[in-house]
Chimera marker file (.cmm) of the C-alpha trace (Angstrom):
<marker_set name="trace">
<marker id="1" x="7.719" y="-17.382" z="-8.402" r="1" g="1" b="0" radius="0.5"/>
<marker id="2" x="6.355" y="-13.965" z="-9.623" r="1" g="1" b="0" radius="0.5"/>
<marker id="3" x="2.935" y="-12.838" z="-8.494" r="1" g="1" b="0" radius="0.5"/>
<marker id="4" x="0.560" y="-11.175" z="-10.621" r="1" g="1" b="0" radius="0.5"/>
<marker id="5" x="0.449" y="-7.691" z="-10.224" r="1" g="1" b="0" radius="0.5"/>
<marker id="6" x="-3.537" y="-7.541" z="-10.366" r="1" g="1" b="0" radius="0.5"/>
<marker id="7" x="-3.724" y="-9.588" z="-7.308" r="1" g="1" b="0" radius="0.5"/>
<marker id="8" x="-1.219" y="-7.176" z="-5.218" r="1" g="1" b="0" radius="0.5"/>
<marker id="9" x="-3.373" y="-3.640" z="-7.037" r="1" g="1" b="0" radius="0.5"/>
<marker id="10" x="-6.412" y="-4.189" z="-5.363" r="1" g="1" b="0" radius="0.5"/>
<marker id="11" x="-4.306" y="-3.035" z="-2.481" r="1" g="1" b="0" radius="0.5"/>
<marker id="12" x="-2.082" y="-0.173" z="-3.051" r="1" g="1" b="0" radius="0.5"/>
<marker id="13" x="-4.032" y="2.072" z="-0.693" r="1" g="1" b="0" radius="0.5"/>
<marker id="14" x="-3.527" y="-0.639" z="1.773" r="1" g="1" b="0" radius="0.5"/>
<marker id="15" x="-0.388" y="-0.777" z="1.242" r="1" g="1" b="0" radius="0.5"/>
<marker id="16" x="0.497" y="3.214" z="1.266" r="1" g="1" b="0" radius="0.5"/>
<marker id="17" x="-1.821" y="3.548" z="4.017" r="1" g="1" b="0" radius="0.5"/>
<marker id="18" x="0.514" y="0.877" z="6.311" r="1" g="1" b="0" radius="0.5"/>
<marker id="19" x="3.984" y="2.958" z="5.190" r="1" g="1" b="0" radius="0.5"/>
<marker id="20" x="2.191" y="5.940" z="6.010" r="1" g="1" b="0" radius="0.5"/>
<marker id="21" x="1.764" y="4.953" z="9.179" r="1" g="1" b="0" radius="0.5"/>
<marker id="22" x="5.339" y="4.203" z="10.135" r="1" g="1" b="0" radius="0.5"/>
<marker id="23" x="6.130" y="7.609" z="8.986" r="1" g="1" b="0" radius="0.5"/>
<marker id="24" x="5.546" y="10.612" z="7.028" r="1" g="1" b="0" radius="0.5"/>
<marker id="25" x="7.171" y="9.708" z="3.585" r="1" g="1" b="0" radius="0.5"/>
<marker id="26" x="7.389" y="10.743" z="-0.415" r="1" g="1" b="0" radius="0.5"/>
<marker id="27" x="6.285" y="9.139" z="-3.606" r="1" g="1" b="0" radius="0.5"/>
<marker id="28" x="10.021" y="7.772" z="-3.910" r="1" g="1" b="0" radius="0.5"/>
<marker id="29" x="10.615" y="6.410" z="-0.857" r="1" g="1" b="0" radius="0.5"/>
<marker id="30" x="7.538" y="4.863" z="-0.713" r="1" g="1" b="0" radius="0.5"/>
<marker id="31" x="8.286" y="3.350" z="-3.613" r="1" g="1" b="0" radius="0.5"/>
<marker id="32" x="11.647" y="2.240" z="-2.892" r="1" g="1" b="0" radius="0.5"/>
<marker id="33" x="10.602" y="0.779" z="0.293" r="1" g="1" b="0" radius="0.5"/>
<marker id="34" x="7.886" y="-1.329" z="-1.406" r="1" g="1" b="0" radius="0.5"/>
<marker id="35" x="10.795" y="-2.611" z="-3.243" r="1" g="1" b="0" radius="0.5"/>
<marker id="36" x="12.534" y="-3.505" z="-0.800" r="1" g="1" b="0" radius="0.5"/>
<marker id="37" x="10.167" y="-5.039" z="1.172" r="1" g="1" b="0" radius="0.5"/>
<marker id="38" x="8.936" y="-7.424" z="-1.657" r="1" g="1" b="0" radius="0.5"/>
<marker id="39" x="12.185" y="-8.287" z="-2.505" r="1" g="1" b="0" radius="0.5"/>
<marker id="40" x="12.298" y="-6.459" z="-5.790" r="1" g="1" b="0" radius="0.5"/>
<marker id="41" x="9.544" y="-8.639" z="-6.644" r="1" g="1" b="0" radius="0.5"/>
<marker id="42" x="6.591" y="-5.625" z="-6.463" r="1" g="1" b="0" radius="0.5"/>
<marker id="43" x="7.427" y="-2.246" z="-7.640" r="1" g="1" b="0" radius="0.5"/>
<marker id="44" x="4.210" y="0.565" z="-8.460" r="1" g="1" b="0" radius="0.5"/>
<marker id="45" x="4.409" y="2.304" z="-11.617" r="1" g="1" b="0" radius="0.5"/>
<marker id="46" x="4.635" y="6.365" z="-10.731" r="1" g="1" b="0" radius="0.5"/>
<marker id="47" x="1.247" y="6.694" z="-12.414" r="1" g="1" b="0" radius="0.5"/>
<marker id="48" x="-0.418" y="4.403" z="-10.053" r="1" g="1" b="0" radius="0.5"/>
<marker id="49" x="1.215" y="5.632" z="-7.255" r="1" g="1" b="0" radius="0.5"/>
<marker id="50" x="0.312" y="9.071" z="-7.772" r="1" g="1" b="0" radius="0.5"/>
<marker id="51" x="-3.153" y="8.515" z="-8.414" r="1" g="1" b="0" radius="0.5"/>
<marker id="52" x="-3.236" y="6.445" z="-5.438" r="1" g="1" b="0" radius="0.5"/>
<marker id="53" x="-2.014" y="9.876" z="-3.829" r="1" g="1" b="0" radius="0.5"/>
<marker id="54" x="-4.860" y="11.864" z="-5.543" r="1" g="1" b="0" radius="0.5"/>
<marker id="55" x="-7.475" y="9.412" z="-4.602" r="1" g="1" b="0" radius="0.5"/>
<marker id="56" x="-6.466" y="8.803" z="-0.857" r="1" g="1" b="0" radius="0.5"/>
<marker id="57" x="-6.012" y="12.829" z="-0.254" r="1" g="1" b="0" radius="0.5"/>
<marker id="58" x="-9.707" y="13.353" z="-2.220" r="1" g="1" b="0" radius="0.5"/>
<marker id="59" x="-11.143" y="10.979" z="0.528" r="1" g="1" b="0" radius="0.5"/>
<marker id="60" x="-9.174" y="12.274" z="2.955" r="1" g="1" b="0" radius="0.5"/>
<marker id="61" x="-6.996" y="9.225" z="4.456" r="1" g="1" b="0" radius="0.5"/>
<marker id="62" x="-4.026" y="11.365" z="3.818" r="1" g="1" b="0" radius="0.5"/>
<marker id="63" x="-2.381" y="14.590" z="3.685" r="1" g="1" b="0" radius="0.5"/>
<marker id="64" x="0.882" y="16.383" z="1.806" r="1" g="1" b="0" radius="0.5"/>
<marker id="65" x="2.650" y="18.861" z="2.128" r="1" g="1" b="0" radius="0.5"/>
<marker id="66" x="6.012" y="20.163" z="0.787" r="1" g="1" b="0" radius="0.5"/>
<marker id="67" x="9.252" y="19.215" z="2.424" r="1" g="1" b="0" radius="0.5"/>
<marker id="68" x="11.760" y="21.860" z="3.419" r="1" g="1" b="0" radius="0.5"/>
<marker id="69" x="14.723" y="20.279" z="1.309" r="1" g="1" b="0" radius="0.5"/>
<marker id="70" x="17.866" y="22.591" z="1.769" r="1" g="1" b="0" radius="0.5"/>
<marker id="71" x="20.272" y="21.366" z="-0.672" r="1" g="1" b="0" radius="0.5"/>
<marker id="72" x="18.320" y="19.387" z="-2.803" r="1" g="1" b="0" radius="0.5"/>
<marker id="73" x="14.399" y="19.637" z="-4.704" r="1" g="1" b="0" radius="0.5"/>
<marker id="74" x="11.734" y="20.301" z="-2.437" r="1" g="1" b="0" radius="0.5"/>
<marker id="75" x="9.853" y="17.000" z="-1.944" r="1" g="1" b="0" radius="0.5"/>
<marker id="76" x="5.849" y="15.923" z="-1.345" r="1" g="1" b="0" radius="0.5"/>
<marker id="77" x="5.487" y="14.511" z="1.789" r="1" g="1" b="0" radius="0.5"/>
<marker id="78" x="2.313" y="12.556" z="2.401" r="1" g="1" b="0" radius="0.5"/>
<marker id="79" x="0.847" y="11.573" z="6.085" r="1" g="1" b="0" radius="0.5"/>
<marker id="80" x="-1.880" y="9.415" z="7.083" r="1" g="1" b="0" radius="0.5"/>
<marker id="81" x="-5.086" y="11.202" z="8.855" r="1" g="1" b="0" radius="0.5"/>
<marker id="82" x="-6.498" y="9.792" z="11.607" r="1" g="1" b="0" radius="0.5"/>
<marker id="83" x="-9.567" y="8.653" z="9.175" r="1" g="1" b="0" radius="0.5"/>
<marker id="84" x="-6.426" y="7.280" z="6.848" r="1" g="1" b="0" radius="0.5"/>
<marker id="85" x="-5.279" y="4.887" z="10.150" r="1" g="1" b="0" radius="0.5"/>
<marker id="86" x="-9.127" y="4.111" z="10.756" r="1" g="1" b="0" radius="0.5"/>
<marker id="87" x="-9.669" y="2.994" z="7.054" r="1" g="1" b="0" radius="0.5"/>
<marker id="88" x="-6.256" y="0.915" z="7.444" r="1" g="1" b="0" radius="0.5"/>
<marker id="89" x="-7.542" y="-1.130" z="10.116" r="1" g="1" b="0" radius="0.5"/>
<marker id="90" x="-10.799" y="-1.931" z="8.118" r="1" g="1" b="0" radius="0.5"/>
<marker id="91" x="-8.920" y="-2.404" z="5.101" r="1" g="1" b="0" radius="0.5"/>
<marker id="92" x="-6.166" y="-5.121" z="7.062" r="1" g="1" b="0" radius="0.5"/>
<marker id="93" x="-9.427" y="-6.735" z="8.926" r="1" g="1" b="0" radius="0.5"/>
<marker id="94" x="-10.552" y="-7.123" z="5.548" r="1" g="1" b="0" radius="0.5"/>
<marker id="95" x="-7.149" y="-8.196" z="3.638" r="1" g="1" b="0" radius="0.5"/>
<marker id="96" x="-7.067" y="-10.756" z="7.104" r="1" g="1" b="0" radius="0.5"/>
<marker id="97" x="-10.436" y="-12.191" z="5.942" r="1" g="1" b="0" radius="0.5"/>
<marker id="98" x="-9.867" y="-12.506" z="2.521" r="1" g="1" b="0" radius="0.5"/>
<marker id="99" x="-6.640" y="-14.810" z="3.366" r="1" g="1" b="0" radius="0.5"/>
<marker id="100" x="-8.524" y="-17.229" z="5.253" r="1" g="1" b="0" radius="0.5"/>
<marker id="101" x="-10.929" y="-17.732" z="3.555" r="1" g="1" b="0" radius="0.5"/>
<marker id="102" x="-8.889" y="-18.656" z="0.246" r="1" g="1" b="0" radius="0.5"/>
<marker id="103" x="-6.601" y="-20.836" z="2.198" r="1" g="1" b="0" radius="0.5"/>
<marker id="104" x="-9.685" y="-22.597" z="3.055" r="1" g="1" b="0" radius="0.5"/>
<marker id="105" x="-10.493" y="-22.967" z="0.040" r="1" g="1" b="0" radius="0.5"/>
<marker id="106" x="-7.346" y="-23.976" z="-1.497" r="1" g="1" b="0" radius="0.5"/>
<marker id="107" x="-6.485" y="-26.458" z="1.443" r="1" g="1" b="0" radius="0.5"/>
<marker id="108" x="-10.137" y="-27.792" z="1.007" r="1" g="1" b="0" radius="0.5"/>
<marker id="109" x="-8.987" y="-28.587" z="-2.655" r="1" g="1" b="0" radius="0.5"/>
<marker id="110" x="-5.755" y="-29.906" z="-1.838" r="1" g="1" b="0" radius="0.5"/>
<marker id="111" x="-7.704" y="-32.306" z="0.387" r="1" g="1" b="0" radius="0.5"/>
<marker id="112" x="-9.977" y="-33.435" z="-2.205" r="1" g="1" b="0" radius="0.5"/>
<marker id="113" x="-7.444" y="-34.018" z="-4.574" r="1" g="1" b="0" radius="0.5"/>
<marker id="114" x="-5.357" y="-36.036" z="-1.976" r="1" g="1" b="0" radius="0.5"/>
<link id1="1" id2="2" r="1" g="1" b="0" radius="0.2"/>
<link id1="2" id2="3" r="1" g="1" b="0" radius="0.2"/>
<link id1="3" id2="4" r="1" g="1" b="0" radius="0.2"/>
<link id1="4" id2="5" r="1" g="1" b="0" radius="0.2"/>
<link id1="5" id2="6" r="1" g="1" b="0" radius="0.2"/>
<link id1="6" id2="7" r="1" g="1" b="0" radius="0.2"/>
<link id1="7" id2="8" r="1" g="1" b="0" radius="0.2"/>
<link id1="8" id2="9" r="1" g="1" b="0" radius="0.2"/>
<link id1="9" id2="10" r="1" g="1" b="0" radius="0.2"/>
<link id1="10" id2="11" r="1" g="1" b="0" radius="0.2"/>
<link id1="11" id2="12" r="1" g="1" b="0" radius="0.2"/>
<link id1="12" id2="13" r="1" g="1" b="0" radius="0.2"/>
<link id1="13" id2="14" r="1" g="1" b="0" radius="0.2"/>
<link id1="14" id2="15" r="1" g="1" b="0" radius="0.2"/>
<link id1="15" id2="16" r="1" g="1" b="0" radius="0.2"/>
<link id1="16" id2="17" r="1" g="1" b="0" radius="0.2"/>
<link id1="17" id2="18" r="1" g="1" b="0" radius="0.2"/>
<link id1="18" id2="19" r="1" g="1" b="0" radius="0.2"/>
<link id1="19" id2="20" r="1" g="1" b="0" radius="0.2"/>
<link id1="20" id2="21" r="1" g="1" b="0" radius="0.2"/>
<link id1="21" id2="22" r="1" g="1" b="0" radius="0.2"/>
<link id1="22" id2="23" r="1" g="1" b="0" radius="0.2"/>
<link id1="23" id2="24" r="1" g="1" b="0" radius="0.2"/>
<link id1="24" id2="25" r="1" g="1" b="0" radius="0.2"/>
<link id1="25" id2="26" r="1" g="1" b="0" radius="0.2"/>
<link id1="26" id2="27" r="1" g="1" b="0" radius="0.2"/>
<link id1="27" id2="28" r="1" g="1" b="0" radius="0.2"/>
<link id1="28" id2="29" r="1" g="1" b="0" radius="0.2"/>
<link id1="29" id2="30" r="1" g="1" b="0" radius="0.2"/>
<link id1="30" id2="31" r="1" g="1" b="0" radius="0.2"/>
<link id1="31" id2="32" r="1" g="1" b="0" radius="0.2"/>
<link id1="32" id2="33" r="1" g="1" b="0" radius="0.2"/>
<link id1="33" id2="34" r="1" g="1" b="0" radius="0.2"/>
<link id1="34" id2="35" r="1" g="1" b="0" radius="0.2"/>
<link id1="35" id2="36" r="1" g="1" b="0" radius="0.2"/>
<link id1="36" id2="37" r="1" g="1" b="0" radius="0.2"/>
<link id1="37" id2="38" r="1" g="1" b="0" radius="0.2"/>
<link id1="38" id2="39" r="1" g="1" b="0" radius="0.2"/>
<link id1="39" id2="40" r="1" g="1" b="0" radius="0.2"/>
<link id1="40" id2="41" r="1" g="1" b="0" radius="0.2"/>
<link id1="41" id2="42" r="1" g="1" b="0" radius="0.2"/>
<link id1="42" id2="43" r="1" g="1" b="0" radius="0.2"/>
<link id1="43" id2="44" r="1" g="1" b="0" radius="0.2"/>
<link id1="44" id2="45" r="1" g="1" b="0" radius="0.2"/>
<link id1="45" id2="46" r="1" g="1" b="0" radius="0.2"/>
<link id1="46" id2="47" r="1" g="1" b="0" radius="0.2"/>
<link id1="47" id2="48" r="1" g="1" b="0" radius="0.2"/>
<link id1="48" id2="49" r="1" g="1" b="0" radius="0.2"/>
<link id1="49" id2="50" r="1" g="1" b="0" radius="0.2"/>
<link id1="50" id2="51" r="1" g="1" b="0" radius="0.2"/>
<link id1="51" id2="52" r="1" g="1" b="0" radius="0.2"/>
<link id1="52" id2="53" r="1" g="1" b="0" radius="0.2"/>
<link id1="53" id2="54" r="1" g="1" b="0" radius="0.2"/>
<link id1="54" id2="55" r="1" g="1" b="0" radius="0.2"/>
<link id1="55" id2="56" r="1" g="1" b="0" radius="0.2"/>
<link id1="56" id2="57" r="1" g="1" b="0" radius="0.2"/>
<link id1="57" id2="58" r="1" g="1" b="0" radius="0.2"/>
<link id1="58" id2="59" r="1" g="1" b="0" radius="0.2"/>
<link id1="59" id2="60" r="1" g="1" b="0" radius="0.2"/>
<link id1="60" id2="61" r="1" g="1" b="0" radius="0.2"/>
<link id1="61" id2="62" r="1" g="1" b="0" radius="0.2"/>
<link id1="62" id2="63" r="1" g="1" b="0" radius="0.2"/>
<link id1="63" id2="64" r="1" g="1" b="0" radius="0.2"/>
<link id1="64" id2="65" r="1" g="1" b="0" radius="0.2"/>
<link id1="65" id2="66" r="1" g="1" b="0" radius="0.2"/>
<link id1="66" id2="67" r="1" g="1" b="0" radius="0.2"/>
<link id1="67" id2="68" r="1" g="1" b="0" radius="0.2"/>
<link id1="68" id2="69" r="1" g="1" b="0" radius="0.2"/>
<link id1="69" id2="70" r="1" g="1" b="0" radius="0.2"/>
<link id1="70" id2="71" r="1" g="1" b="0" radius="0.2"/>
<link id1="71" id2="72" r="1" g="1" b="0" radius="0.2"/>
<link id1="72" id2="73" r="1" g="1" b="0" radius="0.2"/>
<link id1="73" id2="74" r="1" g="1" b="0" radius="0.2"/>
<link id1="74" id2="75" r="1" g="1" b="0" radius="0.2"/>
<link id1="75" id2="76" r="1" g="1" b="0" radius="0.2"/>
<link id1="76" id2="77" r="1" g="1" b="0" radius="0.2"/>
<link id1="77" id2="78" r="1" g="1" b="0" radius="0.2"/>
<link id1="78" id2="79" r="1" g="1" b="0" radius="0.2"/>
<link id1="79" id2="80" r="1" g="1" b="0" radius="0.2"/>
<link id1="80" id2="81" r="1" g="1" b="0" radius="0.2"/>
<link id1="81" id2="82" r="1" g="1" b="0" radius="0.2"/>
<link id1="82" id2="83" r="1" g="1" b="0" radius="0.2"/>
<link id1="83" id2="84" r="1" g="1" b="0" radius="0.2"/>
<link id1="84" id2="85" r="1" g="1" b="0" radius="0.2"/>
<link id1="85" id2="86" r="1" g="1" b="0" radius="0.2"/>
<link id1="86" id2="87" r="1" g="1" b="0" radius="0.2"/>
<link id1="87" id2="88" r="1" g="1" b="0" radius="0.2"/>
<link id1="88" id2="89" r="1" g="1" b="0" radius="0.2"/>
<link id1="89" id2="90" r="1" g="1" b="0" radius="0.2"/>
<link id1="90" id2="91" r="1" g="1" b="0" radius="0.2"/>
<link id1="91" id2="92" r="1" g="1" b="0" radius="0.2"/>
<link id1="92" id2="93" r="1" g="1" b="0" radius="0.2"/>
<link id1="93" id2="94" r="1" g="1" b="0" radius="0.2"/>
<link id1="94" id2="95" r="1" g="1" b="0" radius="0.2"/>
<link id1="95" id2="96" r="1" g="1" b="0" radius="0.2"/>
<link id1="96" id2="97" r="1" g="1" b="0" radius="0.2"/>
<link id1="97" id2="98" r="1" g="1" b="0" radius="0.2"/>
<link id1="98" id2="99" r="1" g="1" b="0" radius="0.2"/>
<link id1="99" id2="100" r="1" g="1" b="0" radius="0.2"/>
<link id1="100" id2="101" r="1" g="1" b="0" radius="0.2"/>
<link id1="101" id2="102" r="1" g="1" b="0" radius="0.2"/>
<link id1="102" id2="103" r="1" g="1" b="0" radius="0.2"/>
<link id1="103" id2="104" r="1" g="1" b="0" radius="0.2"/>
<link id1="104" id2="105" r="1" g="1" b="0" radius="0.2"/>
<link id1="105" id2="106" r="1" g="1" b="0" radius="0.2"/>
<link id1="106" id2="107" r="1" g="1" b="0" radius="0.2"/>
<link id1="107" id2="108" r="1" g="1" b="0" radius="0.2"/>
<link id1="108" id2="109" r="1" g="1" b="0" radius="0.2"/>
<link id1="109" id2="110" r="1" g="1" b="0" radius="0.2"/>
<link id1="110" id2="111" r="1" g="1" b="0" radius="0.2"/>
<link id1="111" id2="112" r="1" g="1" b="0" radius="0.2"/>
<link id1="112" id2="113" r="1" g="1" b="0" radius="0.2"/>
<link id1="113" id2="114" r="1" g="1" b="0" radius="0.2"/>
</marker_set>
């Protein structure tokens, strides 16, 4: 079963925001390990994931800087700020809420139509 991308969008910064906080990464592995994660079944177009960069840096949840690459192109790190791991937590307490209160909803159907 696929899910529809507009459903998993309204949470990109979320979901940066939670990678970021694991580690200091780049718009590629981020992406990759969104992949991964999801099973191949969720992958951000580079557009939206770089204007999920912009946006998060402009409100300051996150910083970048360039990576000191020896052998290979210099990369764009990106690491959470300590207002980034704040706005995480509200953003998860949130995500939490929103969960239970659809499956409420959609066991409160399932009952009804029993």
């Amino acid at each position: 079963m696929s899910i529809g991308a507009d459903l998993i969008r309204g949470h990109t910064d979320a979901i940066i925001l939670s990678l970021l906080r694991e580690k200091d990464s780049y718009g590629y592995e981020i992406n990759k390990t969104i992949s991964l994660v999801s099973g191949g079944r969720y992958e951000l177009k580079e557009a939206t994931l770089y204007t999920a960069f912009k946006r998060l840096e402009d409100s300051g949840l996150i910083t970048s800087y360039w990576g000191d690459q020896g052998a290979g192109a210099r990369r764009k790190y990106y690491a959470i700020t300590a207002l980034g791991a704040e706005t995480y937590c509200r953003l998860r307490a949130e995500w939490d809420e929103a969960r239970e209160i659809i499956d409420q909803l959609l066991e409160k159907g399932d009952i009804n139509h029993a």
